[in-house]
N, C-alpha and C positions, 0 to 999 in steps of 0.2 A: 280426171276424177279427183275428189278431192278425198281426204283422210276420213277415216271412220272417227265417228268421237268416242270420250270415255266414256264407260255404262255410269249411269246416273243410277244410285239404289237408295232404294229405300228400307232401312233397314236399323234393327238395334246392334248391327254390327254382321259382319261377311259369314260369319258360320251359323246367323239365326236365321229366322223368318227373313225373307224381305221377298222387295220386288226391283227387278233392274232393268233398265232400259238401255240399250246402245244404240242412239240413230244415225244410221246410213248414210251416206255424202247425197244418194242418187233421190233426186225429186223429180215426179212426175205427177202432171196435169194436178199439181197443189196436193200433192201425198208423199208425204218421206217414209220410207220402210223402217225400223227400228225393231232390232232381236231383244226377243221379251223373255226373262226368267223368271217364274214364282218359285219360291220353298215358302212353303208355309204347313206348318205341322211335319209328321210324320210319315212321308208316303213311302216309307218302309218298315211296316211296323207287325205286332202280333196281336191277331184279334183269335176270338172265340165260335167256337161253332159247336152247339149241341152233337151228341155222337149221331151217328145219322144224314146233318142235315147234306155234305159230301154227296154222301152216297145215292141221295135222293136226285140231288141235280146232276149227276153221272146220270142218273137214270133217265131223267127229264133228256137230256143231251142226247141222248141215244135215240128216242122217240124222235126228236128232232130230226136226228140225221135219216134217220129209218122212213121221212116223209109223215108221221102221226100226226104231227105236231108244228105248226108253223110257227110257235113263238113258244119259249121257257123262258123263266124267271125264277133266279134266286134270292132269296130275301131270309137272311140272316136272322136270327131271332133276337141278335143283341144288336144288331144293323150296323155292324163290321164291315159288310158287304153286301150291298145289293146289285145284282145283273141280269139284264136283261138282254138275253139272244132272239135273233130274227133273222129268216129263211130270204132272201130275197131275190130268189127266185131264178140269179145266175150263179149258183155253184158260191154266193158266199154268203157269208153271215154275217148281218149288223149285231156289234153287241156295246150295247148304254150299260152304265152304271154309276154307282158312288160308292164312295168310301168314306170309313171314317176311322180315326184311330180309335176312339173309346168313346162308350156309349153315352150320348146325349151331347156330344161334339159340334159345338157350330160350325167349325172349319170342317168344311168335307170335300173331297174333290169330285167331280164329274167328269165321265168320261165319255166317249165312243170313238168306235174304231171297225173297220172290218175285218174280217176274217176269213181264210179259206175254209170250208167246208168242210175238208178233205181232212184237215189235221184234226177234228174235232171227236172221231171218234177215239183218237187216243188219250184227249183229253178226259172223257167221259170215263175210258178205263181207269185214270190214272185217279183220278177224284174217287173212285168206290173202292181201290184199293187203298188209297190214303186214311179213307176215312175205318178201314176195318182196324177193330180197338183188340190189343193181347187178350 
């Protein structure tokens, strides 16, 4: 096998934004695998939430799990955060979203992922106690 190359980045420099590419020695049927890295923006950051809006999607979540409810969705009123959970039907949960750091942000990420089922009613608790205000 032969050597991995260097990441090729694109970038204003190693601690900003960028994008990096490192391709892989192994080629198959004309496709080379290559590890891909995005930073771009802040996808650890502090966004806002009306008092409330927590405690409502706790709630939302619960119905979910309780079988009410085969789909919730969160939707941010500053749109920090949008998600969207889904029942599907073996014991897990698809859940899409986006983020963004501040409002009116063209860089946003997109997500999905699944989920065990199982963990989500703690989730639900933890969200309506976060959101109760002194």
């Amino acid at each position: 096998m032969g050597k991995k190359s260097e990441p090729v980045i694109f970038s204003g420099g190693p601690e900003g934004d960028h994008v990096a590419m490192e391709a892989l020695p192994k080629v198959v049927s004309g496709w080379r695998t290559a590890n891909i890295a995005v930073l771009c923006g802040a996808w650890h950051y502090a966004g806002q939430f009306m008092v409330g809006e927590l405690a409502k999607f706790g709630k939302e979540i619960e119905y979910l799990c309780e079988g009410l409810k085969p789909r919730v969705e969160f939707k941010s009123v500053e749109h920090y955060l949008n998600i969207v959970l889904v029942r599907d039907g073996k014991g897990h949960m698809r859940v899409e979203g986006e983020a963004r750091e501040r409002l009116g942000a063209k860089t946003a990420l997109e997500f999905e992922f699944d989920v065990d089922g199982a963990t989500l009613a703690e989730v639900a608790r933890a969200l309506m106690e976060a959101d109760q205000h002194e």
